[in-house]
TORBARO-513901 format. One line per field, with one value per residue (C-alpha): residue number from 1; residue in three letters; x, y, z. Coordinates in steps of 0.2 Angstrom, whole numbers, plus 5000, padded with zeros to 4 digits. Example, Ala and Ser with C-alpha at 12.3 -4.5 7.8 and 13.67 -1.06 7.14 Angstrom:
// TORBARO-513901
k [1;2] $
r [ala;ser] $
px [5062;5068] $
py [4978;4995] $
pz [5039;5036] $
***
This chain:
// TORBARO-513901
k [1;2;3;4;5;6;7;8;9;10;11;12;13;14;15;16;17;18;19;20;21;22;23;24;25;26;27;28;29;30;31;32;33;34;35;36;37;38;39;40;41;42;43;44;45;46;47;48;49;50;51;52;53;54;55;56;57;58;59;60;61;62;63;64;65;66;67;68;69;70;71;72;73;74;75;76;77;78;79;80;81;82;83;84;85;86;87;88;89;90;91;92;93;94;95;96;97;98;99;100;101;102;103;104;105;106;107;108;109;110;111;112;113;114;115;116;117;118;119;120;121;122;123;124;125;126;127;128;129;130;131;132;133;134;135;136;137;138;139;140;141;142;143;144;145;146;147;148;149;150;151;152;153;154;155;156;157;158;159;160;161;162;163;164;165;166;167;168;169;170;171;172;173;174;175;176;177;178;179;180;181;182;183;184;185;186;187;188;189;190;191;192;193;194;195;196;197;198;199;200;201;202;203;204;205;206;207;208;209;210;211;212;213;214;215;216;217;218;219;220;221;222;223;224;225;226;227;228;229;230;231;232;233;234;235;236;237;238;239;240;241;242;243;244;245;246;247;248;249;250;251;252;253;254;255;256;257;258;259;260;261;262;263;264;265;266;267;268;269;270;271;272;273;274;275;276;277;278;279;280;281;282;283;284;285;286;287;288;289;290;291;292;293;294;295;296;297;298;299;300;301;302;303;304;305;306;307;308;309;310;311;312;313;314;315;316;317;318;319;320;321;322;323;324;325;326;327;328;329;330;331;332;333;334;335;336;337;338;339;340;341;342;343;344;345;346;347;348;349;350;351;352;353;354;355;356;357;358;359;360;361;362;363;364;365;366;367;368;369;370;371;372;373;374;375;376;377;378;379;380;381;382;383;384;385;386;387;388;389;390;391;392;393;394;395;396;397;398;399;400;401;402;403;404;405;406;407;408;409;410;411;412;413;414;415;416;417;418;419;420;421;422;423;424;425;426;427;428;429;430;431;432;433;434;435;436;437;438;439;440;441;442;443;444;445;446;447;448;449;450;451;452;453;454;455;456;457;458;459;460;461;462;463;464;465;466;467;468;469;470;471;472;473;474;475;476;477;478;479;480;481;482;483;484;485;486;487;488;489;490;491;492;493;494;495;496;497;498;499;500;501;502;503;504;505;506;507;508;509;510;511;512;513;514;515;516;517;518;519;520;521;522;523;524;525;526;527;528;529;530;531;532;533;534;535;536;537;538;539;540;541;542;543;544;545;546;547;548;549;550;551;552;553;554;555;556;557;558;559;560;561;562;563;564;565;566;567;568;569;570;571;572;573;574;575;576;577;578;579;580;581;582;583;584;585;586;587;588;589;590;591;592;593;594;595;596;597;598;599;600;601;602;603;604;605;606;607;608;609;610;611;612;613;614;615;616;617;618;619;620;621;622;623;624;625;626;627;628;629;630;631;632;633;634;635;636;637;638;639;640;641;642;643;644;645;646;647;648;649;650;651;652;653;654;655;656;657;658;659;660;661;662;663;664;665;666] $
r [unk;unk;unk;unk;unk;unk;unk;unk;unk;unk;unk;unk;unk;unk;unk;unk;unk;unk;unk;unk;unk;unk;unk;unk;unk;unk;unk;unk;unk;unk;unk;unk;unk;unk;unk;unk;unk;unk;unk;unk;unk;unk;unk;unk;unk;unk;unk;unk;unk;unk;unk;unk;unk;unk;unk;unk;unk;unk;unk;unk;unk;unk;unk;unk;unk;unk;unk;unk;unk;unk;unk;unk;unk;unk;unk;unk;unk;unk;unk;unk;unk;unk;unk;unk;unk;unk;unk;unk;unk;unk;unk;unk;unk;unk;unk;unk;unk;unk;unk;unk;unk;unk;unk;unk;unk;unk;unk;unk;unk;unk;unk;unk;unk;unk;unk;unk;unk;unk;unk;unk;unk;unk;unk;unk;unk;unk;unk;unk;unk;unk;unk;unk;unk;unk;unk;unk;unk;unk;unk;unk;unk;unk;unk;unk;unk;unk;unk;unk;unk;unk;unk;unk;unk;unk;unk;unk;unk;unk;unk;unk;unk;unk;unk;unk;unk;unk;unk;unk;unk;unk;unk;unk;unk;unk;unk;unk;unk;unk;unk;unk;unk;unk;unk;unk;unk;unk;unk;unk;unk;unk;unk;unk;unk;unk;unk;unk;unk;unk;unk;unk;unk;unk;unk;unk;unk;unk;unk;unk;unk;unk;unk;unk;unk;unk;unk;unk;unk;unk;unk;unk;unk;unk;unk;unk;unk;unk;unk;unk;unk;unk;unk;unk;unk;unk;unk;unk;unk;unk;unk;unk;unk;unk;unk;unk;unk;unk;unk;unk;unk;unk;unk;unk;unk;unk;unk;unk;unk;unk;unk;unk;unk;unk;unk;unk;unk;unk;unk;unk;unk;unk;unk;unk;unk;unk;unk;unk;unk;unk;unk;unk;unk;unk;unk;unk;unk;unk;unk;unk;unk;unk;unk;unk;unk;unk;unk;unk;unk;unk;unk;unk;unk;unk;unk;unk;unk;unk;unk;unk;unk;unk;unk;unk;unk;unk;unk;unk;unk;unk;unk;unk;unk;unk;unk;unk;unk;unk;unk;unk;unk;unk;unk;unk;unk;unk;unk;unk;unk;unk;unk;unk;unk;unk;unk;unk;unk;unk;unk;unk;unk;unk;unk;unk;unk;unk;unk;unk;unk;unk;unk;unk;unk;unk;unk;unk;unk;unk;unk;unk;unk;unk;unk;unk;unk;unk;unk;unk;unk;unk;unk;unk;unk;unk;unk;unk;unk;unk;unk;unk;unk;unk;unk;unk;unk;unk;unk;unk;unk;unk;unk;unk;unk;unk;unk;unk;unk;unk;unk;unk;unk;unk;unk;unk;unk;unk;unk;unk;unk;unk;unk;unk;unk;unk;unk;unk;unk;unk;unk;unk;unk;unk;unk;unk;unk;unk;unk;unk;unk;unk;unk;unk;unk;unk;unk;unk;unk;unk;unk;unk;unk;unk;unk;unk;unk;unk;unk;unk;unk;unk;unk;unk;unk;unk;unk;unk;unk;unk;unk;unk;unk;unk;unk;unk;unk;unk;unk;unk;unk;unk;unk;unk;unk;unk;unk;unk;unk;unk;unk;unk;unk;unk;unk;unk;unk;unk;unk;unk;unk;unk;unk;unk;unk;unk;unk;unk;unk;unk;unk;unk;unk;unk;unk;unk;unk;unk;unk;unk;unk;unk;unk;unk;unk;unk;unk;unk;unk;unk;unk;unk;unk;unk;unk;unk;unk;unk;unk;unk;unk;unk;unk;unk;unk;unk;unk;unk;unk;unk;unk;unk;unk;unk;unk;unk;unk;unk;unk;unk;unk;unk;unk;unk;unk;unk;unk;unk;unk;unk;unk;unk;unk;unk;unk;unk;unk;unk;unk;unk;unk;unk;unk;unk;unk;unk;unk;unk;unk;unk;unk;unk;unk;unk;unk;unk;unk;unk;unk;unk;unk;unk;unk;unk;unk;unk;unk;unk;unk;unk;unk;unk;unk;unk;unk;unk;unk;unk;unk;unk;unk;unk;unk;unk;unk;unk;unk;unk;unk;unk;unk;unk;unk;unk;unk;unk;unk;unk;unk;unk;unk;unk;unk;unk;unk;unk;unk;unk;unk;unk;unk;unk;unk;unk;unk;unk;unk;unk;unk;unk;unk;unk;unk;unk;unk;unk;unk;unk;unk;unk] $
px [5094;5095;5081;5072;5071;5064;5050;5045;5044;5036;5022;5019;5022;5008;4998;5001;4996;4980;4974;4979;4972;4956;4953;4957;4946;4934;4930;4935;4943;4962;4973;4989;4994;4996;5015;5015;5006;5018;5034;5028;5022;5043;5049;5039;5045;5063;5062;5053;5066;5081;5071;5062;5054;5045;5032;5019;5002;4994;5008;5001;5015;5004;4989;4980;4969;4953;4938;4923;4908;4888;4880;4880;4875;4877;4898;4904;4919;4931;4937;4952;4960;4961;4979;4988;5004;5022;5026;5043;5048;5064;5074;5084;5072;5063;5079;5080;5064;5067;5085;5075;5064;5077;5087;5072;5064;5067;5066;5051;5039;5034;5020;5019;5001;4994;4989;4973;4968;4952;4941;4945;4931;4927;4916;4909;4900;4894;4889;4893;4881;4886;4880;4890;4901;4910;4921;4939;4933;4948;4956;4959;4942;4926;4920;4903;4891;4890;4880;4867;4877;4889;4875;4874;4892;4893;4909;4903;4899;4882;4884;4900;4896;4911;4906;4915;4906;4914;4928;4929;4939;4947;4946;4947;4932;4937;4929;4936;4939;4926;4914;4920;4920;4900;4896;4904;4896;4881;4886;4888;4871;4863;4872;4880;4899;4909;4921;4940;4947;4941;4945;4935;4919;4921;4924;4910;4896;4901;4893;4880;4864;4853;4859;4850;4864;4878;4870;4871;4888;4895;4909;4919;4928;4946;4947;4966;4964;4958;4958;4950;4944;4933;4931;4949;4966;4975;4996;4999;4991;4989;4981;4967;4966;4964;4949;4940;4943;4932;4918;4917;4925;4937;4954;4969;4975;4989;5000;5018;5026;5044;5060;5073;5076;5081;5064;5053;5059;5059;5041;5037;5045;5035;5018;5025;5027;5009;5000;4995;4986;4974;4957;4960;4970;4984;4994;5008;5011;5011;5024;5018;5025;5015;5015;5003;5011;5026;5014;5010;5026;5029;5013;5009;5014;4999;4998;5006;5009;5028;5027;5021;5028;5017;5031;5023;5026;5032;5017;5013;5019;5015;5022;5013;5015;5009;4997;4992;4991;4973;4971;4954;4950;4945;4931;4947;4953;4967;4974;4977;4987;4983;4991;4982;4990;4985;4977;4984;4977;4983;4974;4960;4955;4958;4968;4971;4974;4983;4985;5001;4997;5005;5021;5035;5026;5028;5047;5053;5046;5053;5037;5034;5020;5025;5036;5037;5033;5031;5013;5006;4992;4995;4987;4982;4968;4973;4986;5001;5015;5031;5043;5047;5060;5072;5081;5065;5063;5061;5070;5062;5052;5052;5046;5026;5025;5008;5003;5003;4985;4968;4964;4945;4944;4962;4965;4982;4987;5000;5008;5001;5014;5021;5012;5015;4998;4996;4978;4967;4967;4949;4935;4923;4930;4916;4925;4927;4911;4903;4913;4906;4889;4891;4899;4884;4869;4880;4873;4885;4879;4861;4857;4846;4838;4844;4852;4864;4881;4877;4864;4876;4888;4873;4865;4882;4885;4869;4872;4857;4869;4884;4884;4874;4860;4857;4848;4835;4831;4828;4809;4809;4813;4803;4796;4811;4821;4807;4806;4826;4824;4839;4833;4820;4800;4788;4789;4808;4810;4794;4804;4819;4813;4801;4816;4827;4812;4812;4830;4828;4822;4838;4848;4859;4876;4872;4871;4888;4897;4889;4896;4914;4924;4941;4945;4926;4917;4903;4909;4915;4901;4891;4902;4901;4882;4881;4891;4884;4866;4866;4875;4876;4879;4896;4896;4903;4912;4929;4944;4946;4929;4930;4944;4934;4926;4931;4940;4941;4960;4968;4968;4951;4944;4955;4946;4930;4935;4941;4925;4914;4924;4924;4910;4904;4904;4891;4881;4876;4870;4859;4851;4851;4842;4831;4827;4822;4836;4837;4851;4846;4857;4838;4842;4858;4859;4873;4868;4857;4856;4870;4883;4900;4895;4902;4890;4894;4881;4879;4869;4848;4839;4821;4811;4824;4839;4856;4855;4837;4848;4864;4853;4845;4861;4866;4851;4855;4873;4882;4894;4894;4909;4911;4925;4925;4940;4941;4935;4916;4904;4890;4887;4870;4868;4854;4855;4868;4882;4897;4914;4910;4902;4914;4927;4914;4913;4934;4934;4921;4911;4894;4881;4864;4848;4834;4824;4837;4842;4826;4826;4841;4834;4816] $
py [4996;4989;4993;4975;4978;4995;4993;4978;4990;5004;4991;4987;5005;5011;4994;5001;5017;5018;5005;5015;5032;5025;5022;5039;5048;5036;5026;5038;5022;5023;5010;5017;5034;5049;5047;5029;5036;5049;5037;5026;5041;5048;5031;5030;5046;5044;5026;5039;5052;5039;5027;5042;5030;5021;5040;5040;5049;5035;5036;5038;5056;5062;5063;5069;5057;5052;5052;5063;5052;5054;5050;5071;5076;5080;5082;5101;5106;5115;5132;5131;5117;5110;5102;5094;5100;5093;5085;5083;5076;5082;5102;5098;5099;5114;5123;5116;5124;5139;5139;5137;5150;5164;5156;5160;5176;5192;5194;5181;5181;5165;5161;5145;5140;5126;5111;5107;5090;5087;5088;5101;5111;5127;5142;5151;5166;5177;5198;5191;5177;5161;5150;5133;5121;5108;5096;5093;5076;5072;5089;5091;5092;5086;5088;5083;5099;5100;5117;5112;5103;5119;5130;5122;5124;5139;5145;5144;5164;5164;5183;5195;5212;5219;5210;5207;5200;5183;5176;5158;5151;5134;5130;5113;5107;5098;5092;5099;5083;5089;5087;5070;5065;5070;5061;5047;5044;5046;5033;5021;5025;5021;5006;5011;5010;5023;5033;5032;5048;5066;5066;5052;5057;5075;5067;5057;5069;5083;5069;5065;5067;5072;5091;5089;5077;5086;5101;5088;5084;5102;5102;5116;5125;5135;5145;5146;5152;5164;5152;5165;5184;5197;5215;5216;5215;5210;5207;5196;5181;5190;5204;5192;5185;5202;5206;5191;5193;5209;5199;5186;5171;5162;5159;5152;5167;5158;5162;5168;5179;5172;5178;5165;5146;5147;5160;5147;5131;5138;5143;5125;5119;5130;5125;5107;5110;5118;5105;5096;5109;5112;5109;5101;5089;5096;5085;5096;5114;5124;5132;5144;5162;5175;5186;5182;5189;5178;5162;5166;5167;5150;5141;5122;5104;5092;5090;5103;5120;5124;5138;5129;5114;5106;5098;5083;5079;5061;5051;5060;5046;5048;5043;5035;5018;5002;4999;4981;4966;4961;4942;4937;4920;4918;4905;4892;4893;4907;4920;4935;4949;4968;4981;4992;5010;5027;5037;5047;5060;5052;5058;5064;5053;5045;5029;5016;4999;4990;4970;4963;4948;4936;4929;4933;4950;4954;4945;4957;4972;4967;4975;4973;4980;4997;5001;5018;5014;5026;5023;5028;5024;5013;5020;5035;5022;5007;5010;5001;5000;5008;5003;5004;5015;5005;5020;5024;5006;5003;4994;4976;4977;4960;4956;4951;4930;4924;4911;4892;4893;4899;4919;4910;4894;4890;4874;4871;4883;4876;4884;4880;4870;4879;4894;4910;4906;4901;4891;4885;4866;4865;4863;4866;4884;4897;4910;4900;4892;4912;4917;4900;4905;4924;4914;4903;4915;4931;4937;4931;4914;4910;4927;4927;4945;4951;4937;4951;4948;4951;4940;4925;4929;4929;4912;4903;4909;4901;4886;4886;4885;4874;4872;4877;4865;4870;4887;4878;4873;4890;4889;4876;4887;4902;4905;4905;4915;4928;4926;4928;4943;4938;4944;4955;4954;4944;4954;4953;4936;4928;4940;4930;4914;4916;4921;4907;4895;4906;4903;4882;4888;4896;4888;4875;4887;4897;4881;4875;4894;4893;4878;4887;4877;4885;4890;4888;4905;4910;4908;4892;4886;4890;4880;4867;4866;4867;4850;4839;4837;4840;4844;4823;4820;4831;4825;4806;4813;4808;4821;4817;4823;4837;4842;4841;4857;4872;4886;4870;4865;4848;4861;4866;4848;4841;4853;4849;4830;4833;4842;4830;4814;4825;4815;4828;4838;4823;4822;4843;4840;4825;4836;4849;4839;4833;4851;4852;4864;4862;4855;4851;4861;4862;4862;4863;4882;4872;4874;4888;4907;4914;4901;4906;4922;4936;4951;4964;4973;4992;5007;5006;4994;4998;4982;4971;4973;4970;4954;4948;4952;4943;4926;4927;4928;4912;4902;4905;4900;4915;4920;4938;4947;4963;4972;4974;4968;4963;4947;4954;4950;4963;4977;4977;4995;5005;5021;5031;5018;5025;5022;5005;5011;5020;5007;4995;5010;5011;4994;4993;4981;4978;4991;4981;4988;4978;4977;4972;4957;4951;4950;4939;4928;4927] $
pz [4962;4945;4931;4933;4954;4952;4938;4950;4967;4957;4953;4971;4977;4965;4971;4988;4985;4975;4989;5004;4993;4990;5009;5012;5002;4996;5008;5023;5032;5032;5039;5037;5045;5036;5038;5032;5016;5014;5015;5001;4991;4994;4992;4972;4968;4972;4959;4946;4947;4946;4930;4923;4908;4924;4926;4916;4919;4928;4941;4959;4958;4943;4951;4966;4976;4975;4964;4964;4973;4971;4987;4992;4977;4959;4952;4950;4938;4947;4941;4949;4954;4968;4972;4984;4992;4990;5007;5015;5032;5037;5041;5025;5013;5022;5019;4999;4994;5005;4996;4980;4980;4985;4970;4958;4968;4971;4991;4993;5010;5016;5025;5039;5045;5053;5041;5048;5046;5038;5023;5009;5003;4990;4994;4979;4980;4969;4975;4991;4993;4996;4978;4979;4992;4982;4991;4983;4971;4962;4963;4946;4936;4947;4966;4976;4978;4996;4998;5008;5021;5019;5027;5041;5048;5058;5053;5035;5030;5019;5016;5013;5021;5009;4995;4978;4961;4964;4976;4978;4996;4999;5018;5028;5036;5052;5068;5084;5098;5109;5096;5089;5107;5106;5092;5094;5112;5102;5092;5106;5113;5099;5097;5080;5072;5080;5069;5072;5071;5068;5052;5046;5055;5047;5028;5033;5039;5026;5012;5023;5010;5025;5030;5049;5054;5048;5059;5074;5071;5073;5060;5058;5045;5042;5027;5020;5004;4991;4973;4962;4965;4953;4958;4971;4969;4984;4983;4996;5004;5022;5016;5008;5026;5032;5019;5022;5042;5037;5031;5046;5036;5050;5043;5050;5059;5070;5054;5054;5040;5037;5025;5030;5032;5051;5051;5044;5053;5069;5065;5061;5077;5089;5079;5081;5100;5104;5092;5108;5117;5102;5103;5085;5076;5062;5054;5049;5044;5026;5021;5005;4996;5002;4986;4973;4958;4963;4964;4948;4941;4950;4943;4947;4941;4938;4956;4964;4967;4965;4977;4994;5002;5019;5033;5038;5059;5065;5071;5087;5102;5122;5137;5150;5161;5162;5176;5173;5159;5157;5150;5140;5134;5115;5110;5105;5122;5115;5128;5122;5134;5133;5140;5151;5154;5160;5149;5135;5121;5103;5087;5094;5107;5124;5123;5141;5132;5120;5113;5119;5106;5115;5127;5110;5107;5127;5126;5112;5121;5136;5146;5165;5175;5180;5166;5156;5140;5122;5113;5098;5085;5069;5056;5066;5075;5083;5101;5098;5111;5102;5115;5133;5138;5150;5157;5167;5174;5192;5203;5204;5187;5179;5162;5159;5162;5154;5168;5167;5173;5162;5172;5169;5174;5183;5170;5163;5149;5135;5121;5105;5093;5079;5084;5098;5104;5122;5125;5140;5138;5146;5135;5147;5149;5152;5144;5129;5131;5132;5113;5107;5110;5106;5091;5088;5089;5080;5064;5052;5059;5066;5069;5085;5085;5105;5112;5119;5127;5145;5142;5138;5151;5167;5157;5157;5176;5182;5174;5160;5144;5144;5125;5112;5109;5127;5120;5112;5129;5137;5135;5146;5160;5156;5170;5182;5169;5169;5189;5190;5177;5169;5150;5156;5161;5151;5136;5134;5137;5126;5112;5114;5115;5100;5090;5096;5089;5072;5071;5071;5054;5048;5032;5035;5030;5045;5058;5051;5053;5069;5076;5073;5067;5062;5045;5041;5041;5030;5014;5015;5026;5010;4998;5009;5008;4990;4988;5003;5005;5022;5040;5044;5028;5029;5044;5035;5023;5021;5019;4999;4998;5008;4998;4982;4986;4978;4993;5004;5006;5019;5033;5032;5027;5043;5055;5050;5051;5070;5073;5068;5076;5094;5102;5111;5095;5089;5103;5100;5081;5088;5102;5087;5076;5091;5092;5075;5070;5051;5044;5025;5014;5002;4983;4975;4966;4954;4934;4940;4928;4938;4939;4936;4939;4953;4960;4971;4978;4982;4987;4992;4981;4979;4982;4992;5004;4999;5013;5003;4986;4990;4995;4977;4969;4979;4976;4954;4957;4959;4970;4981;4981;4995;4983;4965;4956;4935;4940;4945;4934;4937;4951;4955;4962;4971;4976;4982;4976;4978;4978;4971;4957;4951;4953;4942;4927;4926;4925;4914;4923;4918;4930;4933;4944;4952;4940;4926;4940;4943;4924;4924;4937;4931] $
***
C-alpha cells in the first residue's frame, strides 16, 4: 500500500471505529458484531505499524473505548485503570505471545478463563465493606458510580468475612439467557423496545438511575480480577481467586493453569467447544500470566496490559433447515421473502426466520425449501442466512421461485425495472392497502392514539376502509362496529373515534407523510410545507417548483407529481378536505429567531417534552437534528443527557436549557 492509500484508509478505519465504539459503549446498540469490530481494529493496526508517522494519540489503538456517561450518576476517577485487552483471532498468534513471554520470563504460568461478555465493573471496599461500584467509563481516567444498582445484584458481596483494609475487584456483569429471556417478554407485554442481545440489556440496566428495576432485571456478576489490594499479599492470580472464593465473591472458577502453547490452545479449544451449553454468553477466552510480580515486571501500554491477550471466537453459526418461505406484501405493493427455519440458539436468543430480500438474494444462495442451511447473526442481532450447504441437499430440492401471482390478492406480480424488487400490480391490494393505513394513522404521520394493527387488518376484511379518507367515515357506523366488537365495547370504540376527529386537526406535514408518498417522509414533508401554502396548492405545483425546495431532488418532486396526477389520489384529498381534515400548512416559520439554525434535543426537559420542543424550534426556523455533528448549532439538554452531551462539549457546541431557549424564542 503506497503512503497516500494508507493515510486515506486509516481515516476511514478510525471514521469506522469511533462510530461502531460509540454504539457499543455509549449507546449500548451495536451494529456490527464484536468480530467485525475487532477486524477493522486489526486491520488500523497493521497500517500503523507499517506507516508509523500515521499513530498519534487520538488513534482508535491509543485508547480504550468509550466515554464516562452521567445518567447513573456522578464520574469516579479510577485508581487503577481499567484497560482493555489485545485481541487476536487465530492459533498463530496464541503461540507468538505464548513464545514471547517464555522469551522474556523465567518459567511463566498462564492462566485461560472464560471472557464473559458483558459490562465491566469495579468493586471497592474498604475493612471489608462494600464503598463504591464504578463502571469502566473510559477505562483510563473516569467511570459512572454505579453503587446503588451494585447492591442489588446478588452475586455482588456487600461484606468480606476475611476482610482486608482495601481490595478493589474488576468483574463482568452480564445477564444469564434465562434472564434476558424474562425481561424481554416483559418488554413485549408492556408494549415496549425489546433489547437485542444480553449484552445490551445488561449495559443497559446496570445505568438504570432507578435501582428497583435493575433488581427486576436479575443481572449477574463474575469477578476476574484483583486491581489493587492493602493488607495481603498474594503471588499468583489463583490464589487471589482462592481468597476471595473465602469471602463469597463468585469468580470465574472454570479457569485452567497452563505452561505451554499446545497447553493453552488446547485449553481455548475446549472452552470454545462447551460455550454452547452455557447458560451465558462469552465471547472468547483470556489468556493472562498468572504471577503477579511477573505482571509487574511486564507493565501495560496506554491500552493494554502486555501480559494478557483475549482469543476472540468466529461468529458463532448453526445449522438447521429451511422449512418454508413466507411472502409479505409491503404498502407499495413490494414482496419481500423470509426464510422460515427451525429454531436455533444464536447470541442469546431463539432465532426461526430470516429476510431473503428478494428473487437475486434467493438466486445467489441458491436455497430450496428443505435445504440444510448455516445461519448466524450480523452484528451479533439481526439472523442472516450465511449459506446453504449443497452437500446435504435432497434429492428433488429446487431453488425458491417467487410467484408470478400476489400470495394476498392472486393479481399479477412483475419485476420492478432497474431494481431486484418484485411488486403486486394491483392497487386495490389489501395487504398494501393495510401498510397504507398502518402508514397513514402511524405516529410519525397522523398519529391516531390506538388505531392498532389488528384493528386495520379486521376493518379492511369487512370491507369498512378501502382507503384512507374511508377512516373519517367510521363514525358513521358506530353502532354496527360496536355491535360486531371489532375495536371493542362502547368505551373503546367512542375512544378511537374521538381521536380520529382530533386528528382532522393535525398539521398539514403529518397529512402529506401520511399519504406516503415515496422519498417524502417527515422531513421533507415538512420542507415541503414551509414553501407551499397548503396540500392543494402542492398539489399544482410544477416539477421546477418542487425542485426549488431545499432536500427536495427530480426524484422526489417526480413522485409527488405522479401522486397528485393519480386520479384516485385526487379524489382522497377532496373526500379529506370534505372531511375537514386540515390541509393549510399555517404560517411560514422562514425569517423567524432560529433560522439557519440546527438543534438537537436531549435528556428530560422540565416544562415541555422533547416532541412539544422540537415543534417550537420549527415554528422559529430552525431545523431538528437527532445526531450531533459540527454542524449543530445548539444542544438543548434536560436531564439525564447523555452520550449526546458529551459529544456537544468535545465539539464545543453551544449547551442550552429550557429556560435559556425559551429566552431565545421569546
Amino acid at each position: 500500500m503506497e503512503k497516500e492509500q494508507a493515510k486515506v484508509r486509516w481515516k476511514e478505519l478510525k471514521d469506522q471505529i469511533e462510530y461502531h465504539s460509540n454504539l457499543y459503549y455509549n449507546q449500548d446498540a451495536p451494529k456490527i458484531s464484536d468480530y467485525e469490530f475487532d477486524l477493522l481494529m486489526r486491520e488500523l493496526r497493521a497500517i500503523e505499524q507499517e506507516f508509523p508517522q500515521l499513530q498519534t494519540q487520538e488513534s482508535p489503538t491509543q485508547k480504550v473505548g468509550g466515554t464516562a456517561k452521567r445518567e447513573a450518576g456522578v464520574l469516579v476517577r479510577h485508581n487503577v485503570p481499567m484497560l482493555s485487552l489485545q485481541d487476536v483471532f487465530s492459533r498463530e498468534e496464541v503461540f507468538t505471545f505464548v513464545e514471547d513471554m517464555h522469551k522474556q520470563l523465567e518459567n511463566p504460568e498462564f492462566v485461560v478463563e472464560y471472557k464473559i461478555d458483558g459490562l465491566s465493573m469495579g468493586l471497592r471496599y474498604e475493612e471489608g465493606s462494600l464503598r463504591l461500584a464504578v463502571t469502566r467509563g473510559n477505562g483510563i481516567e473516569y467511570g459512572e458510580d454505579v453503587t446503588e444498582n451494585a447492591r442489588v445484584i446478588p452475586d455482588v458481596v456487600q461484606t468480606m468475612p476475611y476482610p482486608v483494609p482495601y481490595i478493589e475487584v474488576r468483574g463482568e456483569v452480564y445477564m444469564t439467557n434465562e434472564d434476558f429471556a424474562l425481561v424481554n417478554e416483559r418488554q413485549e407485554l408492556a408494549g415496549k423496545k425489546v433489547f437485542a442481545n444480553p449484552r445490551n440489556c445488561a449495559a443497559g440496566t446496570l445505568r438504570q438511575l432507578d435501582s428497583s428495576i435493575t433488581k427486576e432485571r436479575r443481572l449477574s456478576m463474575f469477578v476476574f480480577n484483583i486491581q489493587e489490594v492493602r493488607g495481603a499479599e498474594f503471588a499468583t492470580h489463583t490464589q487471589g481467586y482462592e481468597y476471595l472464593k473465602k469471602n463469597g465473591v463468585k469468580v470465574i472458577d472454570a479457569y485452567q493453569v497452563c505452561h505451554t502453547g499446545q497447553e493453552v490452545w488446547d485449553a481455548i479449544c475446549r472452552i470454545g467447544e462447551n460455550r454452547g451449553n452455557l447458560p451465558y454468553e462469552i465471547d472468547g477466552a483470556v489468556v493472562k500470566l498468572n504471577r503477579l510480580d511477573q505482571r509487574e515486571q511486564l507493565g501495560a501500554t496506554s491500552k493494554v496490559p502486555r501480559w494478557a491477550i483475549a482469543y476472540k471466537y468466529p461468529p458463532e453459526e448453526k445449522e438447521t433447515t429451511l422449512l418454508s418461505v413466507e411472502l409479505s406484501v409491503g404498502r407499495t405493493g413490494r414482496i419481500t421473502p423470509t426464510a422460515i427455519f427451525e429454531p436455533v440458539r444464536l447470541c442469546g436468543t431463539t432465532v426461526s426466520r430470516a429476510t431473503l430480500h428478494n428473487q437475486d438474494f434467493i438466486d445467489e444462495l441458491d436455497i430450496g425449501i428443505g435445504d440444510r442451511i448455516l445461519v448466524y447473526k450480523s452484528g451479533e442481532i439481526i439472523p442472516k442466512i450465511r449459506r446453504v450447504i449443497r452437500e446435504k441437499r435432497q434429492p428433488g430440492t429446487v431453488r425458491f421461485q417467487i410467484p408470478d401471482r400476489c400470495p394476498v390478492c392472486g393479481a399479477p406480480t412483475e419485476r420492478e425495472q432497474d431494481t431486484a424488487d418484485i411488486k403486486c400490480v394491483s392497487s386495490s391490494c389489501p395487504a398494501q392497502l393495510e401498510r397504507h393505513i398502518i402508514n397513514f394513522v402511524g405516529r410519525d404521520a397522523m398519529d391516531i392514539k390506538g388505531f392498532g394493527t389488528v384493528y386495520i387488518e379486521e376493518l379492511v376484511r369487512l370491507g369498512y376502509l378501502k382507503d384512507i379518507a374511508d377512516i373519517y367515515d367510521l363514525k358513521e357506523h358506530r353502532e354496527a362496529l360496536i355491535a360486531q366488537g371489532i375495536i371493542g365495547k362502547e368505551k373503546n370504540t367512542d375512544k378511537l373515534l374521538a381521536a380520529i376527529e382530533k386528528s382532522k386537526g393535525n398539521e398539514a406535514w403529518q397529512l402529506l407523510t401520511g399519504f406516503g408518498i415515496p422519498n417524502v417522509g417527515k422531513a421533507a414533508a415538512k420542507a415541503i410545507l414551509k414553501v407551499f401554502p397548503s396540500i392543494p396548492a402542492l398539489g399544482e405545483a410544477s416539477l421546477e417548483e418542487l425542485t426549488r425546495v431545499n432536500d427536495i431532488g427530480e426524484v422526489s418532486a417526480q413522485c409527488i407529481r405522479s401522486f397528485f396526477e393519480s386520479s384516485k389520489n385526487c379524489q382522497i384529498v377532496r373526500r379529506l378536505l370534505d372531511h375537514g381534515v386540515n390541509m393549510e400548512a399555517g404560517e411560514t416559520a422562514a425569517g423567524g429567531v432560529l433560522e439557519g439554525m440546527t438543534f438537537v434535543i436531549t435528556g428530560t426537559l422540565p416544562g415541555m417534552d422533547r416532541k412539544e420542543a422540537a415543534a417550537l424550534v420549527e415554528q422559529h426556523g430552525g431545523k431538528v437534528s437527532g445526531s450531533v455533528s459540527r454542524k449543530t448549532s445548539c444542544l438543548l439538554a434536560g436531564e439525564n443527557a447523555g452520550s449526546k452531551l458529551a459529544k456537544a462539549q468535545e465539539l464545543g457546541i453551544r449547551v442550552i436549557d429550557e429556560a435559556e431557549f425559551l429566552a431565545m424564542i421569546s
